[in-house]
C-alpha positions as CSV (number, residue, x, y, z in Angstrom):
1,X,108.1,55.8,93.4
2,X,108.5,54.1,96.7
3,X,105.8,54.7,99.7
4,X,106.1,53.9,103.1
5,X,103.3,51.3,103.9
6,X,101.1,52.8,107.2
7,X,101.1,50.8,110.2
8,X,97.6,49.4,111.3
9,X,98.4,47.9,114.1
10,X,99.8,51.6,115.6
11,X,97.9,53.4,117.7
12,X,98.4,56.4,115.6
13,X,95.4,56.8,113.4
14,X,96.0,56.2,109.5
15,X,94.9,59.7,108.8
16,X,97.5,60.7,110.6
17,X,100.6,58.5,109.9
18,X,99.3,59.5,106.2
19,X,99.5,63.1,106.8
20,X,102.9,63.0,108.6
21,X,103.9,60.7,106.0
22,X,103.3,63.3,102.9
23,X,104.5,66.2,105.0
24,X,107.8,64.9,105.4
25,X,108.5,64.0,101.8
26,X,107.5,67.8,101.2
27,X,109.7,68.7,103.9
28,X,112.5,66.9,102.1
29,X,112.0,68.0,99.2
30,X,111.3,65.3,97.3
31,X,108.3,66.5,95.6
32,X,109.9,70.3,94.5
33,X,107.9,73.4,94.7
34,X,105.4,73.4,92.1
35,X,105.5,69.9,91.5
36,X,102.1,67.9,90.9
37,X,102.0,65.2,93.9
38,X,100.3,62.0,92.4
39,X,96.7,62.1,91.6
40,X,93.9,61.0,94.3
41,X,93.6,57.5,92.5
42,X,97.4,57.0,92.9
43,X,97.9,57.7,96.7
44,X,94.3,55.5,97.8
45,X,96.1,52.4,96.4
46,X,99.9,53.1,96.9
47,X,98.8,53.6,101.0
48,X,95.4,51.5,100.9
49,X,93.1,53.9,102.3
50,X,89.7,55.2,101.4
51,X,88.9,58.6,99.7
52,X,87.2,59.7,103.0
53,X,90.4,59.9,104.7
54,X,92.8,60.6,101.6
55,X,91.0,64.1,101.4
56,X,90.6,64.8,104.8
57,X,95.0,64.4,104.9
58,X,95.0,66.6,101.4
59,X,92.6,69.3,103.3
60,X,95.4,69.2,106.3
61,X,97.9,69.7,104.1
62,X,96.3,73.0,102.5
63,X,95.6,74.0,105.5
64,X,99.0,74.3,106.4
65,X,99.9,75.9,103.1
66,X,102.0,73.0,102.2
67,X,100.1,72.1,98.8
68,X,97.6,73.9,96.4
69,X,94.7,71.7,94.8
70,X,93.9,73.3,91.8
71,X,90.3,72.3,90.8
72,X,90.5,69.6,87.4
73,X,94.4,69.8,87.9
74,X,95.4,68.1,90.7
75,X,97.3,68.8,93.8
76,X,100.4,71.1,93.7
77,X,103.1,71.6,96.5
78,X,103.2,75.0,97.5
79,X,105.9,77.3,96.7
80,X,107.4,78.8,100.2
81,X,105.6,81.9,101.7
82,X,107.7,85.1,100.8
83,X,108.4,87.0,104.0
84,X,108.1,90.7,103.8
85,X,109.0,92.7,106.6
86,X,107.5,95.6,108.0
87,X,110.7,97.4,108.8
88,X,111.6,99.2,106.1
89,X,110.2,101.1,103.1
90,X,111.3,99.0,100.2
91,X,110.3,99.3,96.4
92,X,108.9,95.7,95.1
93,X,111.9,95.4,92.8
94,X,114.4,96.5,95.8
95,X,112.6,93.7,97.7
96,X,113.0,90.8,94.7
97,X,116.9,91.3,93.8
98,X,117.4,91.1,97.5
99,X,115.7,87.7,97.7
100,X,117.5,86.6,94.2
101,X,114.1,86.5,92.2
102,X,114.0,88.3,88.7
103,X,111.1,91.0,88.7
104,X,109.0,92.1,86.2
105,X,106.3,94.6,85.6
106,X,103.2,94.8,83.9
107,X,101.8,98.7,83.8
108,X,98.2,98.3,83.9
109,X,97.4,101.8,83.9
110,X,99.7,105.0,83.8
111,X,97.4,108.2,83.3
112,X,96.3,111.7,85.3
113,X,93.2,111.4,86.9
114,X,91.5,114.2,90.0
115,X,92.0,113.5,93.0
116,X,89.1,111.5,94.9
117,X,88.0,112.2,98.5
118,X,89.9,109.7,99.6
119,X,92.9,110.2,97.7
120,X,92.6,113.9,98.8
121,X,92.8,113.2,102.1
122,X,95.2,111.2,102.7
123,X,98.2,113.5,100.7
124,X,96.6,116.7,101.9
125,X,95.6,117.7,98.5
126,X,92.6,119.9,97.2
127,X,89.4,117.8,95.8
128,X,89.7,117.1,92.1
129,X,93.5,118.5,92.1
130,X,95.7,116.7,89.3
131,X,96.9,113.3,90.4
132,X,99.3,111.0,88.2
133,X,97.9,106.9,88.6
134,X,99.9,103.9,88.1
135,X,98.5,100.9,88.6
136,X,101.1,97.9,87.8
137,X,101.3,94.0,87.9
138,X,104.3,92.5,89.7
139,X,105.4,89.8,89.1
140,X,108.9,87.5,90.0
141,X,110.3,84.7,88.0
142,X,106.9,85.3,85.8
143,X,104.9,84.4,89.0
144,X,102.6,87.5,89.9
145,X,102.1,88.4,93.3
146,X,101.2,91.5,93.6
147,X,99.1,94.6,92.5
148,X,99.6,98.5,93.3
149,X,98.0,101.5,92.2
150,X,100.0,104.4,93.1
151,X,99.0,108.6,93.3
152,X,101.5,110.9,93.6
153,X,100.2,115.0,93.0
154,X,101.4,115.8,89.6
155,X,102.2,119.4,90.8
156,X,105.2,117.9,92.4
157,X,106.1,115.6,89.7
158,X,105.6,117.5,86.6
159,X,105.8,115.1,83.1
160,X,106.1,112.1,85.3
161,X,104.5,110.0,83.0
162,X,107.3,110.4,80.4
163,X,109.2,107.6,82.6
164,X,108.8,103.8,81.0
165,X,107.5,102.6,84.6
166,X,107.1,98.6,83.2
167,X,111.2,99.1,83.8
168,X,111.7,102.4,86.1
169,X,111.0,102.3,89.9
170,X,108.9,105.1,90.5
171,X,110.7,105.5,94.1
172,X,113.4,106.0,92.4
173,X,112.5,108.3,89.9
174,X,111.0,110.7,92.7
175,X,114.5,111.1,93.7
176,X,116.7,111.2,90.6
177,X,114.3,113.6,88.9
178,X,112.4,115.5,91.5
179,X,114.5,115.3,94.3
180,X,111.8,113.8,96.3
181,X,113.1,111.2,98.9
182,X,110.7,109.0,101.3
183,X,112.0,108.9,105.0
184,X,109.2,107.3,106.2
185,X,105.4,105.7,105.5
186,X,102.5,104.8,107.7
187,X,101.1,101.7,106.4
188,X,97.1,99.6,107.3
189,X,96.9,95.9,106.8
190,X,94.3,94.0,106.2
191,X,92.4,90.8,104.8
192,X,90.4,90.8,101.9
193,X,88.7,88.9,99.3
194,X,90.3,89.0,95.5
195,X,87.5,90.3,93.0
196,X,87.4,88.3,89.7
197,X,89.4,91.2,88.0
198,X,91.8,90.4,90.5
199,X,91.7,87.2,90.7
200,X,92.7,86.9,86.3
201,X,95.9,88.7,86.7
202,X,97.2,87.1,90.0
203,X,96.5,83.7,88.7
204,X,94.0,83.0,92.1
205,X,90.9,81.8,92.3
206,X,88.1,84.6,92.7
207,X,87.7,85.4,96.4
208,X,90.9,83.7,97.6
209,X,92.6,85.4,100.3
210,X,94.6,88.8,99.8
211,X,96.4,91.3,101.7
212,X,95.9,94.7,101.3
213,X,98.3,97.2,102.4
214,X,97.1,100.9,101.9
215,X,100.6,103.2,102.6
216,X,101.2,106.9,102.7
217,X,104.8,107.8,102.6
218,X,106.5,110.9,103.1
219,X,109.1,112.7,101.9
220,X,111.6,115.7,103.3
221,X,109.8,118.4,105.2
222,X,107.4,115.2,106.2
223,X,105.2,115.9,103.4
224,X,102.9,113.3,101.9
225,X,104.3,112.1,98.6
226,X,102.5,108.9,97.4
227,X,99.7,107.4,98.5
228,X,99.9,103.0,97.5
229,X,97.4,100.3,97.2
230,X,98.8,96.9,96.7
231,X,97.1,94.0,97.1
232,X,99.4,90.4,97.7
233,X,98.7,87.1,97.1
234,X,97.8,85.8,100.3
235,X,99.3,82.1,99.7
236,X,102.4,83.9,98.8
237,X,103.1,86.3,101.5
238,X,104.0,86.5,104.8
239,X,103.9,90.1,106.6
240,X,106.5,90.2,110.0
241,X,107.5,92.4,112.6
242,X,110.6,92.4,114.8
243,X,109.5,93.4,118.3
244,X,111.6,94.7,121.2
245,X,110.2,94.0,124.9
């Protein structure tokens, strides 16, 4: 592999040159997605720099989410940010054949349990009533990115839990089955740490960065229908809004 020597006679600082020098052969693809960029060892001699400022260009680059160091691995490029708009209410396998990505699901739990307080209030149920839980892995080209636990009242959903959900969206079997169709959701975002349960089946170091999303949705008649927890890789996602002035 060929590098571009750094110019020392520039006014440019090395650490700089260096950085702009990996970034573009990211940008250009010639280290893919995934890919293992030579090891510390390699890059100090192929550019003639010192450790010092070899990590302070590796610690740029993470910053900007264009590599992954992966402690006793090495340094990874980073796969591009999914971008997942805010627009629409979309089931996660809806949301992967549209981007071209092969989904999969893992059902981590699939069982009745009462309602909490919590889970109460938000789909206007009675304390303790019969709630069905689904709690699922997602996952696209094998890569997991994202957990939800779903409750939906059983009451309006009676022998849900006959339905294979590792292959059946459950959005979908609202409809086909119960006639239940969600018009619209009201959704919180925010920032949180990945516990080390978490952490194991995303495939993220514990405490690395998460979004959690916490959704209602509502069916016909505007009545709540499911209430959703999912929790995203934060290296992985990318939350936008379109915004009118």
């Amino acid at each position: 592999m060929n590098f571009d020597p750094l110019d020392r006679r520039s006014k440019l600082p090395l650490y700089q040159q260096l950085y702009e020098n990996l970034r573009m052969r990211i940008a250009g693809l010639e280290w893919q997605p995934g890919q293992m960029i030579p090891s510390e060892p390699e890059l100090m001699a192929a550019y003639g720099v010192s450790r010092i400022t070899l990590r302070q260009v590796l610690d740029m680059l993470v910053r900007d989410g264009l590599i992954v160091r992966e402690q006793g691995r090495g340094s990874f490029v980073a796969r591009p940010a999914l971008e997942k708009g805010m627009v629409r209410i979309f089931s996660f396998t809806e949301d992967m054949h549209q981007r071209g990505l092969t989904p999969r699901t893992i059902v981590l739990a699939a069982e009745l349990t009462p309602a909490s307080p919590e889970v109460a209030a938000r789909l206007g149920a009675e304390l303790g009533e019969e709630m069905v839980r689904l709690e699922r892995l997602r996952l696209a080209e094998d890569e997991p990115l994202a957990i939800e636990e779903s409750y939906v009242i059983h009451r309006l959903c009676p022998g849900l839990l006959r339905f294979d959900f590792a292959v059946e969206s459950l959005r979908e079997v609202m409809e086909r089955a119960y006639g239940v169709r969600w018009s619209r959701a009201r959704q919180t975002i925010r920032a949180i740490l990945a516990s080390e349960t978490e952490a194991a089946l995303l495939g993220v170091q514990p405490n690395a960065a998460l979004l959690h999303i916490e959704r209602v949705s509502y069916s016909q008649g505007n009545t709540p229908s499911e209430f959703l927890r999912v929790r995203y890789r934060g290296d992985r996602y990318t939350l936008y809004n379109e915004l009118v002035g």
